[in-house]
C-alpha atoms as a printed R data frame, in Angstrom:
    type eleno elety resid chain resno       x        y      z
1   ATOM     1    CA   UNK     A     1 -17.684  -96.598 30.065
2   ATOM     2    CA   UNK     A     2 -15.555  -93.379 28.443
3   ATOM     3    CA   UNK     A     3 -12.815  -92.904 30.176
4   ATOM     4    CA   UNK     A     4 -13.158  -89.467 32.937
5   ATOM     5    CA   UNK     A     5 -10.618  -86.411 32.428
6   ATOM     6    CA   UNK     A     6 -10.248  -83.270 34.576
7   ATOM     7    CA   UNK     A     7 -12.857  -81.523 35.500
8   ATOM     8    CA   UNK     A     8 -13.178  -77.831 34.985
9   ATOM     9    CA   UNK     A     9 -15.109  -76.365 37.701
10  ATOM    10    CA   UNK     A    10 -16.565  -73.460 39.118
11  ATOM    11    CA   UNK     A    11 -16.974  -74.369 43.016
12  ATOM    12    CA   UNK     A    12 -16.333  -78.008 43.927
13  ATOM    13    CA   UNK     A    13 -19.988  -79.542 45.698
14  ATOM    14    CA   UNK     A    14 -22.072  -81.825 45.180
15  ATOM    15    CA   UNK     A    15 -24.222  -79.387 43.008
16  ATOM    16    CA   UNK     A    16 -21.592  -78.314 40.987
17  ATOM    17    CA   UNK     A    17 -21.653  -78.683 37.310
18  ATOM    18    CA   UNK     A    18 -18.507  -79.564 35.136
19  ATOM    19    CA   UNK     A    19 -17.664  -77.124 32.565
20  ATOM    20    CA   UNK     A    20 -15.991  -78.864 29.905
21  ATOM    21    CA   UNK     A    21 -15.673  -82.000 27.757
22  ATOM    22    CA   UNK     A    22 -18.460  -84.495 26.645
23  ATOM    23    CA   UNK     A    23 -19.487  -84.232 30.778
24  ATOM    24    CA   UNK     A    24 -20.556  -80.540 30.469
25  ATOM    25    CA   UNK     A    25 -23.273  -79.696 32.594
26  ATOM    26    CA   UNK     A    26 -23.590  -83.014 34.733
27  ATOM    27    CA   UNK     A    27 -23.605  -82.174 38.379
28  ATOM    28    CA   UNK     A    28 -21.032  -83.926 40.369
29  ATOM    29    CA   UNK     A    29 -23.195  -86.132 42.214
30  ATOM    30    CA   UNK     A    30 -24.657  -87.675 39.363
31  ATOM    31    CA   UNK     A    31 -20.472  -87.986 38.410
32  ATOM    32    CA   UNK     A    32 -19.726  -89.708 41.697
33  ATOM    33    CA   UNK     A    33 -22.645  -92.178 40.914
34  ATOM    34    CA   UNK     A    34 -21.496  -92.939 37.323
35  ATOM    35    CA   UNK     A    35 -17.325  -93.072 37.809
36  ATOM    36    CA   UNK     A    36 -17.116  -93.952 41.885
37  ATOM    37    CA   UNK     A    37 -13.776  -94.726 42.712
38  ATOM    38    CA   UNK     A    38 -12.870  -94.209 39.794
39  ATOM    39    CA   UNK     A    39 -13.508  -90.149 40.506
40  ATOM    40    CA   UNK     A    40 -13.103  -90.408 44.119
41  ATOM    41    CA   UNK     A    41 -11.043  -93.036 45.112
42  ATOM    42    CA   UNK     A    42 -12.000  -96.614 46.205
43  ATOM    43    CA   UNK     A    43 -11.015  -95.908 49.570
44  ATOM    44    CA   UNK     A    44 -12.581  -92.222 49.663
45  ATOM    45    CA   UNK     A    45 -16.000  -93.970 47.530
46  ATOM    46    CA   UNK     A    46 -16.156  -96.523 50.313
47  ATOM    47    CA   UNK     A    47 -15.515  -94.742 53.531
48  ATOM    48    CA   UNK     A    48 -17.931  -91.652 52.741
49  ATOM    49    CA   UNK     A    49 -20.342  -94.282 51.046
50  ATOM    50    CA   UNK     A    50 -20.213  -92.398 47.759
51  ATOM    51    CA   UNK     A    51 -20.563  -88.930 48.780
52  ATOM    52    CA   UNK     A    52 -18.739  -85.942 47.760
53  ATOM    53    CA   UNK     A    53 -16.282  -85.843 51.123
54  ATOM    54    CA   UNK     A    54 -15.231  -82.131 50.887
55  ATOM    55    CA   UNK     A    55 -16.045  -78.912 49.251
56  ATOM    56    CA   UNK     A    56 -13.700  -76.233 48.013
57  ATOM    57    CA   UNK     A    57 -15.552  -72.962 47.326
58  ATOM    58    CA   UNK     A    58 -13.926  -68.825 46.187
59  ATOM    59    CA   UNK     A    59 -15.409  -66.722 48.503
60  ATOM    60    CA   UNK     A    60 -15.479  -62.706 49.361
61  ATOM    61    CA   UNK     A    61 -18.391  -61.964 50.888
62  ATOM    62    CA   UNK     A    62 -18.132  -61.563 54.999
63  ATOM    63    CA   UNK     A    63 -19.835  -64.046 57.348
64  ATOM    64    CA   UNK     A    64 -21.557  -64.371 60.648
65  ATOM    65    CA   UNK     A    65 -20.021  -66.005 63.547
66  ATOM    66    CA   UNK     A    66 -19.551  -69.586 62.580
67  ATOM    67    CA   UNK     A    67 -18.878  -72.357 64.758
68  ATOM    68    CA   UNK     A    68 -19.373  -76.276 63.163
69  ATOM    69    CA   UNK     A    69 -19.180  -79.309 65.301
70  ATOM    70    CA   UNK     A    70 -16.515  -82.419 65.131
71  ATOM    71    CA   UNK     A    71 -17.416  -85.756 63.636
72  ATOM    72    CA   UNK     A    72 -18.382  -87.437 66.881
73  ATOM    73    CA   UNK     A    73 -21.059  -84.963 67.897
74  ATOM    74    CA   UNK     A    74 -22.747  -84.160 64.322
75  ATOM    75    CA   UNK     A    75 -23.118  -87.938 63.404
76  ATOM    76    CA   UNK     A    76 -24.934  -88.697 65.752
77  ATOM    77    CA   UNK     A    77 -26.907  -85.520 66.907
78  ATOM    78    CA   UNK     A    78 -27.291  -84.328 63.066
79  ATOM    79    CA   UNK     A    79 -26.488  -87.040 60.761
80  ATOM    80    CA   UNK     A    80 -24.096  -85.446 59.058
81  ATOM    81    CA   UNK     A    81 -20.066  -85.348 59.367
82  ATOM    82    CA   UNK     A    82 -18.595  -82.666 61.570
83  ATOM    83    CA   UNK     A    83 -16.764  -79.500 59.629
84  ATOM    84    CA   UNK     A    84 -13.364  -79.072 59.734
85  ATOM    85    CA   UNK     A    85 -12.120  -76.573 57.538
86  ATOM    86    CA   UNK     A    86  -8.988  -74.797 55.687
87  ATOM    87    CA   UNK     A    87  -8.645  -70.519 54.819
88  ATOM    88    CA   UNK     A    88  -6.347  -69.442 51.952
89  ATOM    89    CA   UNK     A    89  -6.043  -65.938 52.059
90  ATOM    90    CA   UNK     A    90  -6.083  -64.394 47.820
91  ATOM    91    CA   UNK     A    91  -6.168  -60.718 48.535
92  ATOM    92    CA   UNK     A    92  -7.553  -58.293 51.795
93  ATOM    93    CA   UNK     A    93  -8.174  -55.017 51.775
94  ATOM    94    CA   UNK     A    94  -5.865  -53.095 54.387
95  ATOM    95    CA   UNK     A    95  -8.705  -52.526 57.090
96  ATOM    96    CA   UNK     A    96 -10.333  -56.036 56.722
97  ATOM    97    CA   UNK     A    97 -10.187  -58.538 59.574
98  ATOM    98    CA   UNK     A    98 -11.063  -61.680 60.417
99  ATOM    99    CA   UNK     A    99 -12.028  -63.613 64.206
100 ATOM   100    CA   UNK     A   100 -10.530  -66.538 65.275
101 ATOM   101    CA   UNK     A   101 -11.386  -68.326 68.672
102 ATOM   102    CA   UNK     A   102 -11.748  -66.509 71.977
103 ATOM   103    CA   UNK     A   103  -8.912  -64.465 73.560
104 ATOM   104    CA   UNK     A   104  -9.561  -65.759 77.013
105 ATOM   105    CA   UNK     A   105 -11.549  -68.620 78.642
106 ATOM   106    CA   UNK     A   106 -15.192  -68.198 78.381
107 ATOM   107    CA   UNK     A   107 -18.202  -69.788 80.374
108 ATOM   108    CA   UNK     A   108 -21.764  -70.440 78.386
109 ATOM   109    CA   UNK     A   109 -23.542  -67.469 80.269
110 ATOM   110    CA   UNK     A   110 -20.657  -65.239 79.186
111 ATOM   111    CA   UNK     A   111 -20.868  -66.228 75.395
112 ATOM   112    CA   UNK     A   112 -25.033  -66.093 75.709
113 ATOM   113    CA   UNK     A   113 -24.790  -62.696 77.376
114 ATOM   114    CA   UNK     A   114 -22.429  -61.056 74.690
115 ATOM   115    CA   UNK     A   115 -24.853  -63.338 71.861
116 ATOM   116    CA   UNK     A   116 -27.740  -60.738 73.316
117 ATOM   117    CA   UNK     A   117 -25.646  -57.507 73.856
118 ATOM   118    CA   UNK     A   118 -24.086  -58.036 70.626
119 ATOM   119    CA   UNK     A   119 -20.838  -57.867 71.674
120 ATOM   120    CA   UNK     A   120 -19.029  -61.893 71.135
121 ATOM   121    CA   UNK     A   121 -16.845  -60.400 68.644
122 ATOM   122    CA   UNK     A   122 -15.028  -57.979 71.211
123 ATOM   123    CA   UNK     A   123 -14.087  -61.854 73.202
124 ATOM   124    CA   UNK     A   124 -12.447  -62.994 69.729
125 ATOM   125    CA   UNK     A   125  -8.895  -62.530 68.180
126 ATOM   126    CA   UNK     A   126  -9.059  -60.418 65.914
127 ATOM   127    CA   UNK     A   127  -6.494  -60.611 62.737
128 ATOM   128    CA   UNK     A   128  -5.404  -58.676 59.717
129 ATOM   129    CA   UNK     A   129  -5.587  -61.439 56.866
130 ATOM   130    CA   UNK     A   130  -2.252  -60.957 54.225
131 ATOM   131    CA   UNK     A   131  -2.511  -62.356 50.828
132 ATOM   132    CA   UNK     A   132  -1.357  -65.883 50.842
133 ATOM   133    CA   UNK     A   133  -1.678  -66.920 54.504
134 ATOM   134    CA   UNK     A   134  -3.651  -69.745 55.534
135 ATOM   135    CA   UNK     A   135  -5.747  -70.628 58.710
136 ATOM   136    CA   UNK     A   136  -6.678  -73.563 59.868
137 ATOM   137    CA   UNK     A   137 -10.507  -73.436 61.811
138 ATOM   138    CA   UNK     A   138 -10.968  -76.697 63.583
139 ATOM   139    CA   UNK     A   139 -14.256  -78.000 64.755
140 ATOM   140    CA   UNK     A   140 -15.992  -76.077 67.964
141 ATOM   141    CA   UNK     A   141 -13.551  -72.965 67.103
142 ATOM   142    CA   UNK     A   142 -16.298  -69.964 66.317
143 ATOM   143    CA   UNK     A   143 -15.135  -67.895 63.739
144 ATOM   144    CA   UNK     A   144 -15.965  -64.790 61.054
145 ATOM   145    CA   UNK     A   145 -14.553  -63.768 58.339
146 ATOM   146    CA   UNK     A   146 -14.905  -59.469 57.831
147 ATOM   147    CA   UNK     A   147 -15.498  -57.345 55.019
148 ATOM   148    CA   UNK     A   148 -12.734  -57.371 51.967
149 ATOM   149    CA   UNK     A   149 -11.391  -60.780 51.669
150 ATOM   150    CA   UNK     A   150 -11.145  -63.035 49.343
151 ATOM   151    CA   UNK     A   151 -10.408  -66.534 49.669
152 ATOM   152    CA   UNK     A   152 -11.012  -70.306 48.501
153 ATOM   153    CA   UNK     A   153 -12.423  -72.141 51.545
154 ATOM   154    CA   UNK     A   154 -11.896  -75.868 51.999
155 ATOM   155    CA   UNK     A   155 -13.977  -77.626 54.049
156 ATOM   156    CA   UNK     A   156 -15.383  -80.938 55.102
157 ATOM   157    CA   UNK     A   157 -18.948  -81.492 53.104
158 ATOM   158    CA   UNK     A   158 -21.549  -81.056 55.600
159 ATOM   159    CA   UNK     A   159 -24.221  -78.519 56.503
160 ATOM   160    CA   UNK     A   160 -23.574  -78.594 60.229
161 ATOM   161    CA   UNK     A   161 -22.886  -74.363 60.560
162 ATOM   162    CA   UNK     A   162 -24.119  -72.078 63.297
163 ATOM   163    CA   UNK     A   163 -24.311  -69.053 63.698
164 ATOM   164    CA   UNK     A   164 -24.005  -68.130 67.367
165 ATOM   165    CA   UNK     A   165 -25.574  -64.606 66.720
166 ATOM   166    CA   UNK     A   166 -28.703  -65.827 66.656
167 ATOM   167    CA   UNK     A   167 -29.741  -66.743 69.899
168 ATOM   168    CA   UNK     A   168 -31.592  -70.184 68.502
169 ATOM   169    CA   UNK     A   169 -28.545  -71.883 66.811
170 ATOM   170    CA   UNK     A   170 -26.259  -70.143 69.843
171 ATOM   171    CA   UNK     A   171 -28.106  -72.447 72.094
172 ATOM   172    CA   UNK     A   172 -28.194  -75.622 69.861
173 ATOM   173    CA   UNK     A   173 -24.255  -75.218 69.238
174 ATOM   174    CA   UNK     A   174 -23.191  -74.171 73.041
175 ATOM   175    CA   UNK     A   175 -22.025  -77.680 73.989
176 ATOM   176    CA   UNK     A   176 -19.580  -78.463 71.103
177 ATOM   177    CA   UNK     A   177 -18.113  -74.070 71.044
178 ATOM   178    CA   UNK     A   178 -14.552  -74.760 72.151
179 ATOM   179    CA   UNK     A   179 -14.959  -72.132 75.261
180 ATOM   180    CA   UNK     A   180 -11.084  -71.880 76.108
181 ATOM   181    CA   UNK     A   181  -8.750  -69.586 75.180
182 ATOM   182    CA   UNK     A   182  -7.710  -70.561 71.283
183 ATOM   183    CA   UNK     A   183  -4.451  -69.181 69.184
184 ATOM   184    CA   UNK     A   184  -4.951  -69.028 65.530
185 ATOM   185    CA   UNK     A   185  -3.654  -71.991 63.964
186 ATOM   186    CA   UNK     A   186  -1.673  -70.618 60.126
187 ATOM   187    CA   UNK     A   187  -1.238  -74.966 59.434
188 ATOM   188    CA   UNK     A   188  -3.733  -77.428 59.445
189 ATOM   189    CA   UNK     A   189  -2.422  -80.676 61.849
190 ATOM   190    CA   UNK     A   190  -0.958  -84.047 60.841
191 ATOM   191    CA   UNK     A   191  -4.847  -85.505 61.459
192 ATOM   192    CA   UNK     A   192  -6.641  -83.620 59.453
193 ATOM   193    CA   UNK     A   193  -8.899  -85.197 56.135
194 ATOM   194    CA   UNK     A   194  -7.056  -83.433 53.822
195 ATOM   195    CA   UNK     A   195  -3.987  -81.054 52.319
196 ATOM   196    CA   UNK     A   196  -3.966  -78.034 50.946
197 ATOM   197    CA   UNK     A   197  -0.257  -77.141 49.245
198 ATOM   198    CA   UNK     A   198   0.513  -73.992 47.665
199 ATOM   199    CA   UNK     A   199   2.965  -74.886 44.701
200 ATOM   200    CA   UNK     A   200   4.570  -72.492 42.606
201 ATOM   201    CA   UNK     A   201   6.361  -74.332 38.938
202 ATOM   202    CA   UNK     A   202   7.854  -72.552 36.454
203 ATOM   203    CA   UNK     A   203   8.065  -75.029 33.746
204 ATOM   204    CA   UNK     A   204   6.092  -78.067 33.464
205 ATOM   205    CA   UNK     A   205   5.427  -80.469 36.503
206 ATOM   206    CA   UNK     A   206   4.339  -84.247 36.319
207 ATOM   207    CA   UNK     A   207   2.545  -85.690 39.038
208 ATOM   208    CA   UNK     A   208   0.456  -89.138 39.761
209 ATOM   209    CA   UNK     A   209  -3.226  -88.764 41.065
210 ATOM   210    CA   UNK     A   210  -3.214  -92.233 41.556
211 ATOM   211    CA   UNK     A   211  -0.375  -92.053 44.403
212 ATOM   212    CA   UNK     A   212  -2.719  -91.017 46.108
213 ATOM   213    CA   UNK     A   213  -5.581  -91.643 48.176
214 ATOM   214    CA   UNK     A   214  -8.258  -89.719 46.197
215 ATOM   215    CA   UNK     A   215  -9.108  -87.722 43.823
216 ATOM   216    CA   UNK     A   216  -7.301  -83.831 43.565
217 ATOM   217    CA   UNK     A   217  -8.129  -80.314 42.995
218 ATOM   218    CA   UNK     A   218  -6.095  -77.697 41.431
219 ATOM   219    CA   UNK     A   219  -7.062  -74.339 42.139
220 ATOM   220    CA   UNK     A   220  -5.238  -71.228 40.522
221 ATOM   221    CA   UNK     A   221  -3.746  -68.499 42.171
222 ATOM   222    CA   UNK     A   222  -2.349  -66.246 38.913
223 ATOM   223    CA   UNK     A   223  -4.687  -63.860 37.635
224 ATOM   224    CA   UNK     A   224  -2.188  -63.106 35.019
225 ATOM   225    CA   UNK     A   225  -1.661  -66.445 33.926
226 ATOM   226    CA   UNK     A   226  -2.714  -69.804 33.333
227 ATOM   227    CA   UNK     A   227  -2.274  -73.686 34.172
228 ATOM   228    CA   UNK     A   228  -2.627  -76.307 31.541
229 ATOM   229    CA   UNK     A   229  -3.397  -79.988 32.340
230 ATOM   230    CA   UNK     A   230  -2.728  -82.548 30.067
231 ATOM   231    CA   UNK     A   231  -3.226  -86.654 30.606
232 ATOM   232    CA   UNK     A   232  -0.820  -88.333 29.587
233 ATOM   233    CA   UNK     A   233  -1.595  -91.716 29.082
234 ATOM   234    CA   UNK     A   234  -0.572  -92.154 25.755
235 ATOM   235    CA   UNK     A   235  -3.058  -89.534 24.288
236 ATOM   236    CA   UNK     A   236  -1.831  -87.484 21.485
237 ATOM   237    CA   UNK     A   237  -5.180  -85.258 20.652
238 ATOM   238    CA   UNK     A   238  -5.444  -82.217 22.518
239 ATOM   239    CA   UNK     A   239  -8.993  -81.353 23.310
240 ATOM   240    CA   UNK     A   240 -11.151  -79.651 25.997
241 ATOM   241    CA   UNK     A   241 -11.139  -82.908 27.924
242 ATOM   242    CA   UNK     A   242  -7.554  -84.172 28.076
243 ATOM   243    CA   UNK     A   243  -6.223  -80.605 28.101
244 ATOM   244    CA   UNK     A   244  -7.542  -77.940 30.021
245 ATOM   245    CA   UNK     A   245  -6.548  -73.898 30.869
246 ATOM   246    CA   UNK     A   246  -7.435  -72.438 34.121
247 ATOM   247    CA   UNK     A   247  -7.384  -68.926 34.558
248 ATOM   248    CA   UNK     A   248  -8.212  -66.192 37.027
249 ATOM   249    CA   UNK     A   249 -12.055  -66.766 35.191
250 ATOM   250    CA   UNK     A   250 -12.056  -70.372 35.375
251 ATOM   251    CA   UNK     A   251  -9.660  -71.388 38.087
252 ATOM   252    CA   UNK     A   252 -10.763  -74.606 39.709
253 ATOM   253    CA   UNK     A   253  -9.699  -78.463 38.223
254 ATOM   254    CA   UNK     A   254 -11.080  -81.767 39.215
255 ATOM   255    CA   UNK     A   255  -8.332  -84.557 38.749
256 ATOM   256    CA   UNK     A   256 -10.027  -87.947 39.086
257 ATOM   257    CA   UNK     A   257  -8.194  -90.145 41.113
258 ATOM   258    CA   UNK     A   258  -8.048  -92.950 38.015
259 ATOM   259    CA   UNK     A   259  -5.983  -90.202 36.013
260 ATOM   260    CA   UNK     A   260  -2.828  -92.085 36.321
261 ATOM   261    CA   UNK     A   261  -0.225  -89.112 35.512
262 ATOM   262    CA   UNK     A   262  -0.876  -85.679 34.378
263 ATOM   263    CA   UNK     A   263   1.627  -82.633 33.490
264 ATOM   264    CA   UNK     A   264   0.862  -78.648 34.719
265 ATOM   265    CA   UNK     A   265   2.413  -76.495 32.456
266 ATOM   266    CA   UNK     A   266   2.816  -72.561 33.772
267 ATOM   267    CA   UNK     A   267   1.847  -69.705 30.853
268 ATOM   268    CA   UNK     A   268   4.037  -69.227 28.043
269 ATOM   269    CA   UNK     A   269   3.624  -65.436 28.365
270 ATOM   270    CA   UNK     A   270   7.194  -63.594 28.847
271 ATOM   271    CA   UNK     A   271  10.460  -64.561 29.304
272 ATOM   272    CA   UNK     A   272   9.978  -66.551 32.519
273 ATOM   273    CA   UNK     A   273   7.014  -68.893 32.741
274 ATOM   274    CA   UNK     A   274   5.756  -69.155 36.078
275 ATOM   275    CA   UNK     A   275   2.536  -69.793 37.590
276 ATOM   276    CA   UNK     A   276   1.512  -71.087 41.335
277 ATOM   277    CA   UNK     A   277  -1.765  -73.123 42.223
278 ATOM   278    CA   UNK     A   278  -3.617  -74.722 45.712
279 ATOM   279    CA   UNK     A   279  -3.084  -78.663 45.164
280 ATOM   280    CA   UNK     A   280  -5.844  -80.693 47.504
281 ATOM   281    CA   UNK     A   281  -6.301  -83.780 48.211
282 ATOM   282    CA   UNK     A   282  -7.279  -86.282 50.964
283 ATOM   283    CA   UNK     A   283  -5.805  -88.098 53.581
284 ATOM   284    CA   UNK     A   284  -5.712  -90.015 56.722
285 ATOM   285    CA   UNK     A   285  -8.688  -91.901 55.509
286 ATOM   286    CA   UNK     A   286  -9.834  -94.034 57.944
287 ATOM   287    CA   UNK     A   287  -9.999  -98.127 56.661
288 ATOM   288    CA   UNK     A   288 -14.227  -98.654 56.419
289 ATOM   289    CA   UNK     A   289 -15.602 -101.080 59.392
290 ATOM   290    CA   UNK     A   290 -15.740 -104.884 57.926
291 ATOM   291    CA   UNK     A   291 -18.889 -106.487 57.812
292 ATOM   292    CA   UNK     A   292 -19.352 -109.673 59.616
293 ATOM   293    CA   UNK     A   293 -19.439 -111.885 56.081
294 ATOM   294    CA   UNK     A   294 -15.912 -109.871 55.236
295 ATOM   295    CA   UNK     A   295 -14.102 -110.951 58.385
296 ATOM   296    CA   UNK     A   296 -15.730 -114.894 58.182
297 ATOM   297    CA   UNK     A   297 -14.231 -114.384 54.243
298 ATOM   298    CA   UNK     A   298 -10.355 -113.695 55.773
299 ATOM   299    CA   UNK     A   299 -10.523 -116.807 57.581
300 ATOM   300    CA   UNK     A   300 -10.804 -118.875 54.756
301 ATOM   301    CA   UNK     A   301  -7.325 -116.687 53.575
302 ATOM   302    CA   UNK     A   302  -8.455 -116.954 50.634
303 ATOM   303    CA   UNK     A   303  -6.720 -114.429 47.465
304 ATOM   304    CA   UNK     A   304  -8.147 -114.359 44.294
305 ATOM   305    CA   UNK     A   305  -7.793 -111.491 41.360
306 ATOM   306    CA   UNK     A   306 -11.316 -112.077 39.875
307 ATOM   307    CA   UNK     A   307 -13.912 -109.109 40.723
308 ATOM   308    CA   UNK     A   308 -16.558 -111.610 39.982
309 ATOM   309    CA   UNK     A   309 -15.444 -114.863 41.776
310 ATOM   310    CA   UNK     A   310 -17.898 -113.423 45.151
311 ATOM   311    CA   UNK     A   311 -15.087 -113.248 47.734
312 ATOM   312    CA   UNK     A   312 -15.825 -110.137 48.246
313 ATOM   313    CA   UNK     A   313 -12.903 -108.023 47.175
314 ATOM   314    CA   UNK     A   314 -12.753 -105.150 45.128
315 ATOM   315    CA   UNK     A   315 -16.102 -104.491 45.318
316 ATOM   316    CA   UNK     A   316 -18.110 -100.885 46.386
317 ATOM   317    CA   UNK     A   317 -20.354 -101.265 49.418
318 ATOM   318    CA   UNK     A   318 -23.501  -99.105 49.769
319 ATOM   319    CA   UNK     A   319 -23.873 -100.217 53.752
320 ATOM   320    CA   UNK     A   320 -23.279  -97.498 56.531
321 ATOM   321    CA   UNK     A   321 -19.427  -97.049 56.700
322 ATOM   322    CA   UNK     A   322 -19.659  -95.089 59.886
C-alpha cells in the first residue's frame, strides 16, 4: 500500500474530500477504510470502530440555539456519541455576540415558556466574541452563536444537535439541557477527547505525529501567510504530497498519525518569518472493552511479535467498542 501524506483539506468530516496528492478527491471515509490506524491511530481506529471521531469545520454563518447531549445519554437514546465541542474565535464584528448557558437556574416550564414567547435568549449570557478567544461548550450547555463571527468549530462527530427553538426538538432535548446557572468556560477541561493549541513559530518547527495518540490537524490562522509541511522521513522530492502550503484559501492539514516526523515552516515573506496555526489532536482515549477470547488469551501470558501467529495482538476489531 503507498505510503499516506498530509492531507489538504477543506472541512475535516467524514464527507470531506482531500485536495491534493495521488488521494485527490477520495472522501475521508473511504481513507479511514483504506489506511485505519494508520490515518487515525490504532487506538483512535479501535475505540471509535473506524469512524471519523471528530470534525473540525470554518464557520460564519449564525446559529439557532444549540444544545447536544453527553456520551451516556446519546448512545443509548440515539446511537450516536454525545457532542462536546471547542470555539476559536478568527474575527467578530464589533456588535456581534454570542450565548453561552443560562444566567440563572432555570426549571423545564421556564425554558418551554420562553421556547413559545420567543424569549430563551434574554435567560442566556450573552458575550462579545474577540479575535482569538476560545470557548469551550460542553454537553447539555445550550448555546448560539450571532451574526458576524467567524470561527473553526471542533467538535465531537455526531449528529446529536437541537435546536430548542423549535418546540419539537425543545421537548426531545429537555432532560439532558444543563438547567443551572453556567459561566462560560474560555479552556476546554483536562477530560475532554481532544486539544486544540494555538502555536505561533517563526522559523521552522519539527514535531512527531506518532507521539501521539492519533492522527492531527493543522489549521491556519495567517491570512497573510502560509505554513509548509514537509515529511521527513528520508524523502528528498518535494511534491504536492510530501510538501504542502496552507493559506488563508486552503487552510486546513490532515497529518496521519503514521507520519513519523514532519517540519512547519512559517512564510518566507519579509524580514521576520512568522506564522501561527490551531494544532488538534486527540486524547484521553479510553482503552476499548476486551472481548472474552482476549482476556482467556492473557492468561496464557503469552508475547509474541508476529501479526499473523492468531494471539490476537495487533490486530483491528470491527466488534462494538462501546
Amino acid at each position: 500500500m503507498k505510503k499516506i501524506y498530509p492531507l489538504l483539506l477543506d472541512s475535516i468530516t467524514p464527507e470531506s474530500a482531500a485536495l491534493n496528492g495521488f488521494l485527490k478527491d477520495n472522501s475521508l471515509e473511504d481513507l479511514i477504510d483504506t489506511y485505519m490506524g494508520n490515518l487515525l491511530g490504532d487506538k483512535v481506529f479501535s475505540f471509535f470502530q473506524g469512524n471519523l471521531p471528530i470534525t473540525v469545520k470554518l464557520c460564519d454563518e449564525p446559529g439557532h440555539i444549540t444544545v447536544s447531549p453527553d456520551d451516556e445519554t446519546a448512545l443509548p437514546r440515539y446511537g450516536n456519541w454525545g457532542k462536546e465541542r471547542m470555539l476559536y474565535i478568527l474575527s467578530a464584528k464589533e456588535d456581534s455576540s454570542i450565548w453561552i448557558g443560562f444566567k440563572k437556574g432555570l426549571t423545564a416550564t421556564d425554558i418551554y415558556e420562553r421556547s413559545q414567547s420567543g424569549t430563551i435568549l434574554e435567560t442566556m449570557n450573552e458575550i462579545g466574541p474577540e479575535e482569538g478567544e476560545t470557548f469551550y461548550i460542553r454537553p447539555g450547555v445550550p448555546f448560539r452563536i450571532g451574526e458576524g463571527v467567524r470561527y473553526v468549530e471542533v467538535a465531537q462527530n455526531s449528529p446529536c444537535d437541537f435546536n430548542i427553538g423549535e418546540t419539537d426538538q425543545l421537548v426531545e432535548a429537555l432532560d439532558f439541557i444543563n438547567l443551572n446557572a453556567t459561566n462560560p468556560e474560555y479552556v476546554a477541561p483536562e477530560d475532554c477527547l481532544f486539544r486544540m493549541e494555538r502555536v505561533a513559530i517563526t522559523k521552522p518547527q519539527t514535531i512527531a505525529p506518532d507521539q501521539t495518540e492519533s492522527f492531527m490537524a493543522i489549521f491556519n490562522l495567517d491570512n497573510q501567510t502560509s505554513l509548509k509541511v514537509k515529511d521527513l522521513r528520508g524523502y528528498t522530492d518535494i511534491s504536492d504530497e510530501t510538501c504542502i502550503e496552507l493559506d488563508s484559501k486552503f487552510p486546513l492539514a490532515l497529518v496521519p498519525h503514521d507520519i513519523q516526523e514532519l517540519t512547519i515552516t512559517p512564510s518566507q515573506d519579509g524580514d521576520n518569518p512568522t506564522s501561527s496555526f490551531l494544532r488538534i489532536y486527540m486524547c484521553n482515549i479510553p482503552e476499548p472493552p476486551k472481548e472474552e477470547d482476549e482476556e482467556e488469551d492473557e492468561h496464557h501470558h503469552h508475547d509474541c511479535d508476529d501479526e499473523e501467529c492468531g494471539c490476537g495482538h495487533h490486530h483491528h476489531d470491527d466488534e462494538d467498542c462501546h
